[in-house]
C-alpha positions in Angstrom: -20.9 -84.0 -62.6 -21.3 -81.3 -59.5 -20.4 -82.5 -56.5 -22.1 -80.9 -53.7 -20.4 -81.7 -50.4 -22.4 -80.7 -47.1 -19.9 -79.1 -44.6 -19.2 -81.1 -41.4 -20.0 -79.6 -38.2 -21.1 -80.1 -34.9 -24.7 -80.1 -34.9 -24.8 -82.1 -31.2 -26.4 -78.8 -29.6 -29.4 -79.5 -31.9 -29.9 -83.1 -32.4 -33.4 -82.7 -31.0 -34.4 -80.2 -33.9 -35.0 -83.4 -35.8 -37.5 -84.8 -33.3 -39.1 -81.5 -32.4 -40.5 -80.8 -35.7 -44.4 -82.3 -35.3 -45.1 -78.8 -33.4 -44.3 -76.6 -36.6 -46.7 -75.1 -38.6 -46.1 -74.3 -41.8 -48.5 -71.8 -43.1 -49.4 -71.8 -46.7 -48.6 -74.6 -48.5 -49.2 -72.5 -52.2 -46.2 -70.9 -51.2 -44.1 -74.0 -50.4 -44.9 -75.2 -54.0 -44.0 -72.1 -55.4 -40.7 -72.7 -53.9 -40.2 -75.9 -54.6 -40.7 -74.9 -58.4 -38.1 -72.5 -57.8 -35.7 -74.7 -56.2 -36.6 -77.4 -58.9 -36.0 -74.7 -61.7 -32.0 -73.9 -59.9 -31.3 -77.8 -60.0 -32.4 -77.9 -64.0 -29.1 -76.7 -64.9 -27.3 -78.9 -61.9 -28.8 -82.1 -62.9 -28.2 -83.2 -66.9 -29.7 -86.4 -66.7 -33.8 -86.4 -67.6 -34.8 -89.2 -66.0 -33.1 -87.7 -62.7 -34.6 -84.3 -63.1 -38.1 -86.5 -64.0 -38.1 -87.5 -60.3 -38.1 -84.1 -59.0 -39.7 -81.8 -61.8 -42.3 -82.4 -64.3 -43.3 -79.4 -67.0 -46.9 -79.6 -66.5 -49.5 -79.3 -64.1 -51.6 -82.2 -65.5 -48.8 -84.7 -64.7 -48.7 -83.5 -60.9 -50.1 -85.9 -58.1 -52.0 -83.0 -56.8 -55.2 -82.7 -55.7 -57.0 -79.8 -57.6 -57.7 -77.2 -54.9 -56.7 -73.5 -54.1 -52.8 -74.3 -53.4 -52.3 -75.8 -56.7 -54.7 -73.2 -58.2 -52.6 -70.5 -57.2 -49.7 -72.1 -59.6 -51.8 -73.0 -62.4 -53.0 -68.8 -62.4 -49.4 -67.4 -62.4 -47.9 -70.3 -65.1 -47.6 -68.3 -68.2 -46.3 -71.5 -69.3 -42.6 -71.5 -68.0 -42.8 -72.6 -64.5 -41.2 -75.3 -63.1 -43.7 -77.8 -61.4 -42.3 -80.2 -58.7 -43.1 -83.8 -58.0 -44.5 -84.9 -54.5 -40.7 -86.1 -53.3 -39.3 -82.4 -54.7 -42.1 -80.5 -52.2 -41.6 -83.0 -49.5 -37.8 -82.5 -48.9 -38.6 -79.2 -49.4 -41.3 -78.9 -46.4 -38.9 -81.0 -44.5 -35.9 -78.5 -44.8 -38.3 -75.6 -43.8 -39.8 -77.5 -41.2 -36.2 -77.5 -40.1 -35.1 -74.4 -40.8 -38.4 -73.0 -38.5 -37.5 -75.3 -35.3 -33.9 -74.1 -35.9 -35.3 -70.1 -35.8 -37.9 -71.2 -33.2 -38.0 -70.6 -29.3 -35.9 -73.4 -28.4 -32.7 -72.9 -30.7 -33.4 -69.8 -32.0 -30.9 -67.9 -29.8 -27.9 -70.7 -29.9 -28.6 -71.3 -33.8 -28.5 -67.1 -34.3 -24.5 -66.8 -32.6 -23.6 -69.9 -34.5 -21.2 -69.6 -37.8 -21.8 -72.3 -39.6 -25.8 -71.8 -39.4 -26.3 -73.1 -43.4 -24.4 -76.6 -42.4 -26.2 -76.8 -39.2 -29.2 -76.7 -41.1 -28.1 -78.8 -44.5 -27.2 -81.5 -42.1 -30.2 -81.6 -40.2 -32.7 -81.1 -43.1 -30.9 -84.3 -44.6 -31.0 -86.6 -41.7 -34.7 -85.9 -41.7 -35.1 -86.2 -45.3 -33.5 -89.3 -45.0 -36.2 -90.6 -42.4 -39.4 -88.9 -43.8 -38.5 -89.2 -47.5 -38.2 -92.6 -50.1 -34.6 -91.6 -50.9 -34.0 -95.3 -53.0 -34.0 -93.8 -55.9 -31.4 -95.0 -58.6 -31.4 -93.4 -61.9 -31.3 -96.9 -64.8 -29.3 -94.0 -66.8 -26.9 -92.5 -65.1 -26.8 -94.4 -62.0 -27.3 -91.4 -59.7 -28.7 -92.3 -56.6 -31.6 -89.4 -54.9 -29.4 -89.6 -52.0 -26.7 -87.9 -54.3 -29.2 -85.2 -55.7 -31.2 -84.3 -52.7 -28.1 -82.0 -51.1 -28.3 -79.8 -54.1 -32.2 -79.7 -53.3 -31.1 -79.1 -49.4 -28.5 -76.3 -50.4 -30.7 -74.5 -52.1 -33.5 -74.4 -49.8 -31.3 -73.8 -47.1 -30.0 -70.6 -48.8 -33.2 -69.4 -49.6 -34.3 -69.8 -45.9 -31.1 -67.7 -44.6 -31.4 -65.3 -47.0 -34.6 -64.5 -45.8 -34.1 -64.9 -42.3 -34.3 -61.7 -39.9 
C-alpha cells in the first residue's frame, strides 16, 4: 500500500487560515466537481481496494447525491462515458482544500505564504486539519481496514498540487 506522509512544518504564522475561511468565495461550483472527478480519477490507481475508492468515486451520474441543476449538468454534457464522478465527501474535502488554498493566496497571507518554501505542506496541513473538522472522516473500510483518515492525504496532495500548479 502507498504511504503518503504530509511533511512537517511550521504552519503557526497561519493557524488562523483555518478560521478565516467563511469569507471565501468559491466561484463555480461545476468547476469544483470537475476537479474532484479529476482528483478522484489520480487516486483510482492509488487506492486498490473498491469499497475504499466506493467512498470517494462512483461511475455514474445516477448514483450521485446531486441535485439535478446546471453544475451537475455541465458534467453529465462532457461525460462521453469515461469520467470519474465523485461522492459528496470526495467534493467536500476538495472545496475545503481550495477554500484553503484561496485564504492562503488571499490579502491576509498571501505575501507571507508567497516567500515561504514549503508552501504545498503549509497548505496539505492546513487543508487536513479543516477536513478533519468539516468532513465525517470515520470511515473504516470492512475490507481492507483502511481508515478515510488514511486516504484523504492522497485526496489533499493532489488538490494541493493542482492549486500550486496553477497559482500565479
Amino acid at each position: 500500500m502507498l504511504y503518503v506522509r504530509l511533511s512537517v512544518c511550521n504552519v503557526a504564522g497561519f493557524c488562523e487560515t483555518v478560521k478565516d475561511i467563511a469569507l471565501v468565495a468559491m466561484g463555480r461550483y461545476d468547476a469544483i466537481v470537475f476537479i474532484s472527478g479529476y482528483v478522484g480519477f489520480k487516486l483510482k490507481s492509488k487506492i486498490a481496494c473498491f469499497d475504499c475508492q466506493s467512498e470517494l468515486l462512483t461511475q455514474r451520474v445516477l448514483e450521485c447525491d446531486y441535485p439535478v441543476n446546471e453544475t451537475y449538468d455541465y458534467l453529465s454534457k462532457i461525460d462521453r462515458g469515461r469520467l470519474t464522478w465523485p461522492t459528496d465527501l470526495m467534493v467536500d474535502l476538495v472545496v475545503q482544500t481550495i477554500v484553503i488554498f484561496k485564504s492562503l493566496t488571499g490579502d491576509r497571507y498571501g505575501n507571507q505564504f508567497r516567500t515561504t518554501g514549503n508552501q504545498r505542506s503549509i497548505l496539505a496541513q492546513l487543508a487536513l486539519q479543516r477536513c478533519k473538522q468539516t468532513c465525517d472522516l470515520s470511515y473504516q473500510c470492512s475490507t481492507c481496514n483502511t481508515t478515510m483518515t488514511y486516504i484523504v492525504p492522497m485526496c489533499i496532495k493532489i488538490v494541493c498540487n493542482i492549486s500550486l500548479n496553477n497559482y500565479t
